[in-house]
N, C-alpha and C positions, 0 to 999 in steps of 0.2 A: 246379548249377555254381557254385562259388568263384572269385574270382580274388582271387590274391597273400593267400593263406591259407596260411600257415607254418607254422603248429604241429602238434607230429606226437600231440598228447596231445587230439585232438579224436575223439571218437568217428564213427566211416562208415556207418557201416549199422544200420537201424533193424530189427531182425528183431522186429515185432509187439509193441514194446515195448521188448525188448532191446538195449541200444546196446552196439557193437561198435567195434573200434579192426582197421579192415582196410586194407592196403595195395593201393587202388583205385589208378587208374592216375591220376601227374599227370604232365601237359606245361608242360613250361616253353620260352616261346621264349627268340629268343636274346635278351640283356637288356633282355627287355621283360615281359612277365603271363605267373606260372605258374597254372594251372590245374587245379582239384581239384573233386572229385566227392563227395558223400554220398547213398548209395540208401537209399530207404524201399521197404522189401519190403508190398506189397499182396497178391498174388494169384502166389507162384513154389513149386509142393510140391515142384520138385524140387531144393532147394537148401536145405541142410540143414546143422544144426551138430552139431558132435564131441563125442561124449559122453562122459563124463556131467558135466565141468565145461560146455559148452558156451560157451566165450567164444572160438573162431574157428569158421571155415567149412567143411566138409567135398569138399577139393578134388574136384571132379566136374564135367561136360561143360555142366552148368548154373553154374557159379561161370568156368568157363572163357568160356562164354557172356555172361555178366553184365560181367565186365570187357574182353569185345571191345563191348559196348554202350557200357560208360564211355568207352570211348576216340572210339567212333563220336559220342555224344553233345558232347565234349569240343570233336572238330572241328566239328561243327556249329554249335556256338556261333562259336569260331573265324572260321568263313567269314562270319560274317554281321556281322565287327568292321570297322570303316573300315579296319582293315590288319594286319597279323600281321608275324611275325618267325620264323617256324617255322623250322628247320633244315631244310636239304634233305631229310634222312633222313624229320625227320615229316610235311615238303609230300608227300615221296612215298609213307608213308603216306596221311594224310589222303584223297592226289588215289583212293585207293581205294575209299572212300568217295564221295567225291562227285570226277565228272568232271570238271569245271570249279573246281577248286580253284584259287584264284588264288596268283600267285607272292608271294612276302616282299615286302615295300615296299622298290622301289629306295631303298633308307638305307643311311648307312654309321656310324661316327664318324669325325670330323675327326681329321686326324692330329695328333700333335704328340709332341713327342721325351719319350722316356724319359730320366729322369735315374738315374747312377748312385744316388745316392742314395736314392730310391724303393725304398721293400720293397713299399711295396704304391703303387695310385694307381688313382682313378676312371676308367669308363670313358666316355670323352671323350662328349658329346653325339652320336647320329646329327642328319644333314642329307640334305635329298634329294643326288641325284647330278647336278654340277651337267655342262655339256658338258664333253668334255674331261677327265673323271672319270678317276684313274686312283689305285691302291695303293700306297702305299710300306711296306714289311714292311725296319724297320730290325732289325740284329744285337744293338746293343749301344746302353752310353748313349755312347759316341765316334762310333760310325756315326750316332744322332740328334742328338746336338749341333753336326756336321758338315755334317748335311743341315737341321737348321732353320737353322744360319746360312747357307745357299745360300739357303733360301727368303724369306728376311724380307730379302736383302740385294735378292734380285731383284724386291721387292714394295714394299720400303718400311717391312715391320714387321711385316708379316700372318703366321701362324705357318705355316698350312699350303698356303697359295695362290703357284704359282710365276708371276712377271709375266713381261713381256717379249715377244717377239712370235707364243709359244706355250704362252700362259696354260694351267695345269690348277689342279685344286683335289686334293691330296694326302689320302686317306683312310686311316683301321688297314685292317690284311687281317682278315675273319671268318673262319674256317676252316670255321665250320660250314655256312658258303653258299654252301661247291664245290660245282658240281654247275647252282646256278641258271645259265640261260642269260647274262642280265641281268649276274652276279656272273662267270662265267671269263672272258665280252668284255672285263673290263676290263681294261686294259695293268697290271699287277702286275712294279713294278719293286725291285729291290734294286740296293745298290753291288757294284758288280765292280770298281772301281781307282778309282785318280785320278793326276792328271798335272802334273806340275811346268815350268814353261816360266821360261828363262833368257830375258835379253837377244843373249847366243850363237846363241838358237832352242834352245839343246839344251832334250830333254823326257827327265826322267825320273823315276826314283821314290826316287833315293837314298839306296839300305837302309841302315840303322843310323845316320842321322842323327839326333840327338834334337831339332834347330831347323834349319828350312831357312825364310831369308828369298826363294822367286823373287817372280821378277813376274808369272806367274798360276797361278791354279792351277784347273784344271777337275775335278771328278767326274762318275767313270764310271757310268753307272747301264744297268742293262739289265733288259727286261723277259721273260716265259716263250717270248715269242715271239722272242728274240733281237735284239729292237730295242734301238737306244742312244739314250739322251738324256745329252749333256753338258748340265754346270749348273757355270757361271763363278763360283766363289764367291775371298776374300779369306780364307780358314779353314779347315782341316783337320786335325785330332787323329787322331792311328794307333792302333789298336790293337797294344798291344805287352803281353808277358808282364809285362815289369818295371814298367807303368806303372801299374796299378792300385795305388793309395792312394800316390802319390808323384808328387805334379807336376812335380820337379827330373828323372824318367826319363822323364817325359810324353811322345811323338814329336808336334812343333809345328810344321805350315808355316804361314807366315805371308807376305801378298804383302806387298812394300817398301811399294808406297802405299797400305795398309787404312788403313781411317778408324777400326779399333779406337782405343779407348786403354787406358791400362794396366787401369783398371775392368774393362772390357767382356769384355779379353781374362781378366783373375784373376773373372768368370762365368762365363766358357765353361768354363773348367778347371774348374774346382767342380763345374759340373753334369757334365762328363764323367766326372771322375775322382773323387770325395769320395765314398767308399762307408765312410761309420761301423762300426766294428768296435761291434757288439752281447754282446761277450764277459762275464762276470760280472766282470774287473778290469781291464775297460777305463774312460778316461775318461767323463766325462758325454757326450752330442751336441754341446752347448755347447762345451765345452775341444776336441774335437774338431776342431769344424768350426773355430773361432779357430784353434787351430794350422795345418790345413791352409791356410788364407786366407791365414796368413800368408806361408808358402810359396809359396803360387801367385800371391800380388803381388809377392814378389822374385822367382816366375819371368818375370814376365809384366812387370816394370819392364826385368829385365836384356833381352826379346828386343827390347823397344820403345826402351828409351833408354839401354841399356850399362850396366853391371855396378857402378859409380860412382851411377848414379841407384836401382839395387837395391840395393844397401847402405843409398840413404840413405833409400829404401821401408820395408825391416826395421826399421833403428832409429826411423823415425819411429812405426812401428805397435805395435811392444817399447814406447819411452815412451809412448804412449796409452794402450799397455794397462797399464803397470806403474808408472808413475810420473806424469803426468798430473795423477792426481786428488789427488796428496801435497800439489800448490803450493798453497796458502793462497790465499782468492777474494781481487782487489786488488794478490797480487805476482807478479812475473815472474823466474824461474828466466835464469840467463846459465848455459850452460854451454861452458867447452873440455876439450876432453879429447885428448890421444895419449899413446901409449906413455910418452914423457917426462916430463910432468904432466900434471895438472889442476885445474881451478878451476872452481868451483861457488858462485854468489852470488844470495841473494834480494834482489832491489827490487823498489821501488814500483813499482806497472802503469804503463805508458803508454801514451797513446793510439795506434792504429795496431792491423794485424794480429797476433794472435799469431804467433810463431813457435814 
């Protein structure tokens, strides 16, 4: 028995000398130890190689034989680990073999939101299952950036742990661990809506809005078993056709008294919405993501402090970027500018903040 032996250029079977390159059987749990087999043939005459180059195995009830051994061998080993990860599929193999095959280690990984931008991303740590254990299986990276800001706001910061007077701890869904008992008890919730509350009382979801400031906003989350949990969050990003890679179509509710600021909220956009074109005459990552940033802080000045405070967001982030580093260390740039004239003058630094 091997474990976490990856290379497929190792030779399997010892036939009296002869090393062979045969596709024995491996198990791989679920992202945890795969497991691989090499036999040494002693005493088997009824298994036999193809002749007359002789470098594979001549399929027969003995080669058939041999690899239901590997497999039976495989779980053996298996069962005698402090824990496993098997897929349902192979627990219910294995429990074939031996009666008392124990179930996968109640483990999960921790949830936490996909970003748009991710093509790829690790998979999060497992943790045991703590009370109160339940799945969150998000759609998109709008639907997780959504639901991790309910969850850090109702906690305090924690990504996947929801606080308040009906504590859970948010997990990924396996799909390979339908089936265990342990794994479909658990409430497996996704979003079904969310809800806009005026000071009127009126609730609603006010289609084609691209910024709605109410006063609360809850998400609907429901689970296989038709149970609802609302979760009082201050954030909510929509999924909408036009708003991928464009944060000015982005759909934003926003409650009047969030403790966002312009920052927090031009993060949230980014990770919802910034999905890099990868194309052969697209810009770098870099140019990329600067120009969307740019964007999603005059989106995210104008919803926070009116259209007059985003103008003066953009030009401030335009001079940073573009002109900034021209002023000579020691002097300070005075500039006016409108339509009419302008006037542009270097002096001496003075003490105080730049402006």
């Amino acid at each position: 028995m091997f474990r976490d032996r990856h290379s497929p250029h190792i030779a399997t079977l010892n036939f009296h000398g002869l090393t062979l390159k045969h596709a024995f059987p491996v198990v791989k749990e679920v992202h945890h130890t795969q497991w691989s087999v090499q036999v040494d043939v002693i005493d088997a005459p009824d298994l036999v190689l193809v002749l007359p180059a002789r470098k594979e195995i001549y399929r027969n009830a003995a080669l058939d034989r041999l690899v239901a051994l590997c497999r039976e061998a495989i779980f053996s080993v298996i069962r005698e680990e402090p824990l496993h990860r098997l897929s349902f599929e192979n627990w219910i193999e294995a429990s074939l073999y031996h009666d008392d095959f124990p179930q996968a280690a109640r483990q999960l990984p921790l949830w936490y939101p996909t970003l748009a931008r991710d093509s790829y991303r690790e998979v999060p740590r497992f943790a045991d299952l703590e009370p109160g254990a339940a799945i969150y299986d998000d759609t998109d990276s709008f639907d997780a950036v959504t639901f991790g800001r309910a969850l850090r706001r109702s906690n305090g910061g924690e990504m996947h742990r929801l606080g308040g007077p009906d504590p859970r701890a948010f997990y990924e869904p396996i799909t390979n661990f339908i089936g265990y008992p342990w794994y479909d008890f658990l409430p497996a919730f996704v979003r079904t809506g969310e809800c806009f509350t005026f000071d009127d009382g009126k609730r609603t979801d006010e289609e084609g809005a691209v910024t709605l400031r109410p006063d609360a906003i809850t998400i609907e989350l429901t689970d296989q078993h038709d149970r609802r949990l609302d979760l009082e969050t201050d954030f909510a990003i929509l999924e909408d056709a036009d708003s991928w890679g464009d944060p000015d179509c982005a759909r934003i509710a926003l409650t009047r008294t969030t403790a966002l600021d312009p920052a927090d909220l031009t993060d949230l956009i980014i990770d919802a919405v910034f999905s890099p074109s990868d194309d052969s005459d697209a810009d770098s990552y870099d140019t990329q993501e600067t120009r969307f940033r740019h964007d999603a802080a005059v989106r995210a000045h104008a919803i926070l402090e009116g259209e007059d405070a985003a103008i003066l967001a953009g030009i401030r982030m335009a001079f940073a970027d573009r002109v900034a580093w021209r002023i000579p260390h020691g002097r300070t740039l005075r500039l006016s500018w409108s339509s009419a004239a302008s006037n542009l003058t270097l002096d001496p630094a003075q003490e105080g903040p730049a402006q």
